[in-house]
C-alpha positions as CSV (number, residue, x, y, z in Angstrom):
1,X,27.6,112.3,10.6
2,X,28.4,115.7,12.7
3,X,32.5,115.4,13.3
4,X,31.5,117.4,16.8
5,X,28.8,114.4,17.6
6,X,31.1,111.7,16.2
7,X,34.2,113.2,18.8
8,X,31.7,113.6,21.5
9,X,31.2,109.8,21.5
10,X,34.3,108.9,21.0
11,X,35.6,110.9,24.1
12,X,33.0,109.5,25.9
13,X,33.7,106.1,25.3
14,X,37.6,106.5,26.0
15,X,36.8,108.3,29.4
16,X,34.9,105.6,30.4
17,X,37.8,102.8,29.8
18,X,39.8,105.4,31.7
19,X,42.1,105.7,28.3
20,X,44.0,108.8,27.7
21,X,44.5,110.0,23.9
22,X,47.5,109.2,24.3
23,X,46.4,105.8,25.4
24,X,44.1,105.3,22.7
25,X,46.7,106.7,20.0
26,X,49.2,103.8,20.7
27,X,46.2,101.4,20.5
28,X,45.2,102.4,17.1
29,X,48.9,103.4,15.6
30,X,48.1,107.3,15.7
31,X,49.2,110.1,17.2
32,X,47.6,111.7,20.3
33,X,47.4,115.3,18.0
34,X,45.2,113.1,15.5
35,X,43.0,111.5,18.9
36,X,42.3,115.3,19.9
37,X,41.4,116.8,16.5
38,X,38.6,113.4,16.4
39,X,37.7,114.2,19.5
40,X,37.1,117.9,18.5
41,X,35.4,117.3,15.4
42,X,38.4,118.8,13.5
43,X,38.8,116.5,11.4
44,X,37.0,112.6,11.3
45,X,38.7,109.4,11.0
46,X,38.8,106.9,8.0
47,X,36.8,104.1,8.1
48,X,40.3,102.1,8.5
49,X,40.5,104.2,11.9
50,X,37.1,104.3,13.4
51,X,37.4,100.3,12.8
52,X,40.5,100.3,14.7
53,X,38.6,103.1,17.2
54,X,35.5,101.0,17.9
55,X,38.0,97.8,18.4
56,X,39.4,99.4,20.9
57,X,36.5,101.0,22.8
58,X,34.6,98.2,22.4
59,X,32.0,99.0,20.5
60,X,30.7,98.6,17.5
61,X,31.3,100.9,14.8
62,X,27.1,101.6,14.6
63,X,27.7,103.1,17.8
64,X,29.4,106.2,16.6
65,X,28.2,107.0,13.1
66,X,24.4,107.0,14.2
């Protein structure tokens, strides 16, 4: 999976809850920095985070590593 793809759908999904990062940070126990660098496709998530990510922006994890 492309970080930049994997970020892009993440933002995407967050935007359209109307989350912030910093909204979506406290959510999954992160830090807003570690939200932006996902969202950028600096660096990816564990598979501990993008379960907590996916809870959150409900949907399922398929959703974001296809």
């Amino acid at each position: 999976m492309d970080p930049k793809v994997l970020g892009k759908k993440i933002k995407l999904a967050r935007v359209e809850l109307d989350l912030t990062q910093t909204d979506l940070a406290d959510k999954i126990g992160a830090k807003q920095k570690s939200v932006s660098r996902y969202e950028n496709g600096a660096s990816t998530p564990s598979l501990e985070t993008m379960a907590k990510i996916a809870k959150v922006l409900k949907r399922p994890v398929d959703h974001f590593v296809q």
